[in-house]
C-alpha positions in Angstrom: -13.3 6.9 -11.9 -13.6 7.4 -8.3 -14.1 3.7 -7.9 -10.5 3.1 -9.5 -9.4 5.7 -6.8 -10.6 4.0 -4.0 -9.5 0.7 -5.4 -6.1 2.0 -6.0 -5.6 3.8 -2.3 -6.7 0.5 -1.0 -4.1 -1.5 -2.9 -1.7 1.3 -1.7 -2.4 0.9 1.9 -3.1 -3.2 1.6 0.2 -4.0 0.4 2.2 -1.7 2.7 0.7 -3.6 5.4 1.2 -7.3 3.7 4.7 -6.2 3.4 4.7 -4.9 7.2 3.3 -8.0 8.1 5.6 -9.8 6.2 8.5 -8.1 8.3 6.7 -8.6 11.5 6.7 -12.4 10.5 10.3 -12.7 9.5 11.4 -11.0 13.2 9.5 -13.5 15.1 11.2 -16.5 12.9 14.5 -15.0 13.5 13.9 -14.2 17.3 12.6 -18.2 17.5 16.0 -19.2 15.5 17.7 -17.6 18.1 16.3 -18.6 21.3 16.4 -22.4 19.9 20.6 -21.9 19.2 20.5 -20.3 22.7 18.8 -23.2 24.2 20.7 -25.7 22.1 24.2 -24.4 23.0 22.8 -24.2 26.8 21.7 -28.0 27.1 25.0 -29.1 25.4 27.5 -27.5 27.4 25.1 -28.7 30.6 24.8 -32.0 29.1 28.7 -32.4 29.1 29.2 -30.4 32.5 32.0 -28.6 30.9 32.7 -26.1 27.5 36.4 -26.9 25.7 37.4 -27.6 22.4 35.3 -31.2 22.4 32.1 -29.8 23.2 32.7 -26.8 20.5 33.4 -29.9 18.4 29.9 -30.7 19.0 28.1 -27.6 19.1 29.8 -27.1 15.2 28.0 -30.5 14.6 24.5 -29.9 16.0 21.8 -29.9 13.6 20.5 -26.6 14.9 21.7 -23.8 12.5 20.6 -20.0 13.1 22.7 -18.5 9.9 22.5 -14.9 11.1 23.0 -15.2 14.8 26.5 -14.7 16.5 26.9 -16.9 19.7 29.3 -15.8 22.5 30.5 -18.3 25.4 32.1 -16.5 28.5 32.5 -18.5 31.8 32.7 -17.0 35.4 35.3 -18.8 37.4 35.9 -16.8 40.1 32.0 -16.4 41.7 29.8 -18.3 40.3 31.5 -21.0 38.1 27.9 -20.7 35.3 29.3 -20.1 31.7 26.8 -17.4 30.3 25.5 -17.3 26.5 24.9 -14.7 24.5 23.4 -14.8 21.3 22.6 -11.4 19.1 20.7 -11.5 16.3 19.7 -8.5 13.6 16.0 -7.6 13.7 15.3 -5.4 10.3 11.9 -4.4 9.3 13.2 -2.3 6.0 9.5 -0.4 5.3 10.0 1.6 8.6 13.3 1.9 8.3 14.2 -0.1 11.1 17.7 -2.1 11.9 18.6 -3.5 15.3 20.3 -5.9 17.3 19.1 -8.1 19.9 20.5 -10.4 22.1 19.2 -13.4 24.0 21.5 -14.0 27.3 21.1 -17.6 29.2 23.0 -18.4 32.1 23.8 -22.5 32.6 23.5 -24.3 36.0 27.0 -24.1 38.5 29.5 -26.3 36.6 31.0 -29.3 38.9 35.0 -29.2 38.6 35.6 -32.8 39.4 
């Protein structure tokens, strides 16, 4: 009987960590989801030196997909002429309760306006 006990406390305490791990391991994916739409969105608008209804064109297009993350694009014309991107992302670990969001900020290379 106190065998079962033990066995069954175990179980108990196993699983709630399986699960935590579980969680822990679905933020990092989410987090690395992010920061590769991040870097994605960065090279593109660098790679075409400019951000305008084309380039969104091709930004819809690219094969990198991050389903929960919302991407912002704001440019600063007047100092610096860098286009900033934000992305924010949810982290959620349910077993402790846990709901966030993130946000991942990258800031892309002065912009030529030839």
């Amino acid at each position: 009987m106190k065998g079962a006990f033990e066995l069954g406390l175990v179980f108990l305490f196993g699983m709630m960590f399986v699960i935590l791990g579980m969680s822990f391991s679905n933020v990092i994916l989410v987090h690395q989801q992010a920061r590769f739409k991040a870097e994605s969105v960065l090279n593109i608008i660098e790679h075409q030196n400019r951000y305008d209804a084309d380039v969104q064109v091709l930004l819809d297009q690219s094969p990198v997909t991050c389903i929960v993350c919302t991407v912002t694009i704001t440019y600063d014309a007047l100092t610096t002429n860098r286009y900033t991107i934000n992305v924010a992302y949810p982290i959620e670990i349910p077993l402790l309760n846990f709901f966030h969001t993130s946000e991942i900020t990258l800031i892309s290379r002065p912009m030529s306006r030839s």
